[in-house]
C-alpha positions, 0 to 999 in steps of 0.5 A, spaced: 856 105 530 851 110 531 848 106 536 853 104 540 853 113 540 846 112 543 848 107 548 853 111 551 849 117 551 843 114 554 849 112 559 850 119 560 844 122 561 842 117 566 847 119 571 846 127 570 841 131 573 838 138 572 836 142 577 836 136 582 832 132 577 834 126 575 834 125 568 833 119 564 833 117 557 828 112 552 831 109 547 827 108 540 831 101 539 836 097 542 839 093 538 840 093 530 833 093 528 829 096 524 824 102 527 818 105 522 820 113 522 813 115 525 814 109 531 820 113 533 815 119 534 810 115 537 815 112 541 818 119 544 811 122 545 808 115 549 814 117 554 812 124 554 820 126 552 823 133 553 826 133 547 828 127 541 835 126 538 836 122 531 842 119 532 845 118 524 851 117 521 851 120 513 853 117 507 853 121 500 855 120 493 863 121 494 868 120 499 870 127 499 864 130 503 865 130 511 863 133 517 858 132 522 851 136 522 845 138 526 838 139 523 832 141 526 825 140 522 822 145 517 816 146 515 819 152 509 823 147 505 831 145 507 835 150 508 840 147 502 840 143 496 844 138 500 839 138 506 834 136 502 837 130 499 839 128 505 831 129 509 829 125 502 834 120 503 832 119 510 825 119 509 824 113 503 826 109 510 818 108 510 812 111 509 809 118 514 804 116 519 799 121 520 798 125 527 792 123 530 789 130 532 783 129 536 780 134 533 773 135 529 773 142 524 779 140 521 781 147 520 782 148 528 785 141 528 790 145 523 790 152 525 793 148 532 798 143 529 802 150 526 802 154 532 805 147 536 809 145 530 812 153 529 813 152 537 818 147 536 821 149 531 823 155 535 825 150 540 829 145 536 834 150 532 836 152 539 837 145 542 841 143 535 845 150 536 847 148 543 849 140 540 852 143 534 857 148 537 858 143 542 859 139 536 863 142 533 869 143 539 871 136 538 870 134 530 870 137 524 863 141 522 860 139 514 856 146 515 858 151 521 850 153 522 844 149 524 840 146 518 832 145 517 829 140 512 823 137 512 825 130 517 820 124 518 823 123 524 823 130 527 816 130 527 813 130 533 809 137 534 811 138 541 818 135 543 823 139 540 827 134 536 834 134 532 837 130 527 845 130 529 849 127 523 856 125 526 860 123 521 860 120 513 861 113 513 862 115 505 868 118 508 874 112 509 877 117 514 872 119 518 868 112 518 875 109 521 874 115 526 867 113 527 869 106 529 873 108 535 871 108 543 874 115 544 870 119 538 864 116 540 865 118 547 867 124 544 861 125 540 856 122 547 860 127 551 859 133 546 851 131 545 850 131 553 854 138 554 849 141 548 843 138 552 846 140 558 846 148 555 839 147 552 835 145 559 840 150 562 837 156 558 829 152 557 828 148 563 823 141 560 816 143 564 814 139 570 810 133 568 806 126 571 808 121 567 806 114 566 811 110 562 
């Protein structure tokens, strides 16, 4: 399901443009495999992406939770008891790479890991409060505010990343609604206009890339 989201979005975002550039998305899978979490970062920063969306589908121990979430990275602790056990959950799926900081001292290889990693931060919380309101217009929402947990796969300290959690497949209602053409076109469409509303305000810097 989740997917199949992907696919469609990625359709989108390759017939938009910003500001007359065309836009073009990267998929860290294509089809259902497995992808290690710390690939999907070396993946995204390979292509020098302007940002990272995680698409997910939640899952929780009753099927009385529902609603779609946003999460960006935190460095601090998860925002909740909830977001922590799901950033948990998420990350078991396997082991954290390591960044590869071509940095001798270690202290200023820190020192610039946490100004970066701050930046986006900043970044992502605006990116996923674009996505969530957009969300949110079209959905039912599991938390009406942008959450923070400490991700795996939102790790890339130079391309804001977000974590959308569409829906929980605990849920029989809302994963017989994930299942359905019009609501993942619903959610590819709410996806794009918050990533619409994010370069609108953030325009992704100039960059030669080599993919």
């Amino acid at each position: 399901m989740v997917l199949q989201i992907a696919h469609r979005l990625k359709a989108r975002i390759n017939e938009s443009a910003m500001n007359g550039n065309p836009m073009r998305a990267y998929l860290t899978r294509d089809a259902d495999f497995f992808v290690p979490l710390h690939v999907r970062v070396q993946k995204a920063r390979r292509v020098q992406a302007d940002l990272f969306v995680s698409i997910h589908a939640d899952a929780f121990l009753t099927a009385a939770a529902h609603g779609a979430s946003v999460f960006a990275l935190s460095q601090s602790g998860a925002s909740s008891s909830a977001a922590r056990w799901l950033a948990d959950k998420e990350n078991r799926a396997d082991l954290i790479g390591g960044l590869n900081v071509k940095v001798q001292d270690q202290q200023v290889a820190h020192a610039m890991l946490d100004m970066s990693t701050t930046a986006q931060i900043k970044d992502s919380i605006r990116l996923a409060g674009a996505v969530l309101g957009e969300i949110g217009s079209v959905g039912t929402l599991h938390k009406g505010a942008v959450e923070q947990a400490g991700f795996a796969v939102l790790k890339a300290p130079d391309i804001p990343s977000v974590l959308v959690e569409t829906a929980f497949i605990s849920n029989p209602d809302e994963e017989q609604r994930l299942r359905t053409d019009a609501y993942q076109d619903q959610l590819a469409d709410a996806i794009m206009r918050g990533i619409h509303r994010y370069f609108a305000a953030n325009p992704p810097l100039a960059r030669s890339r080599t993919v």
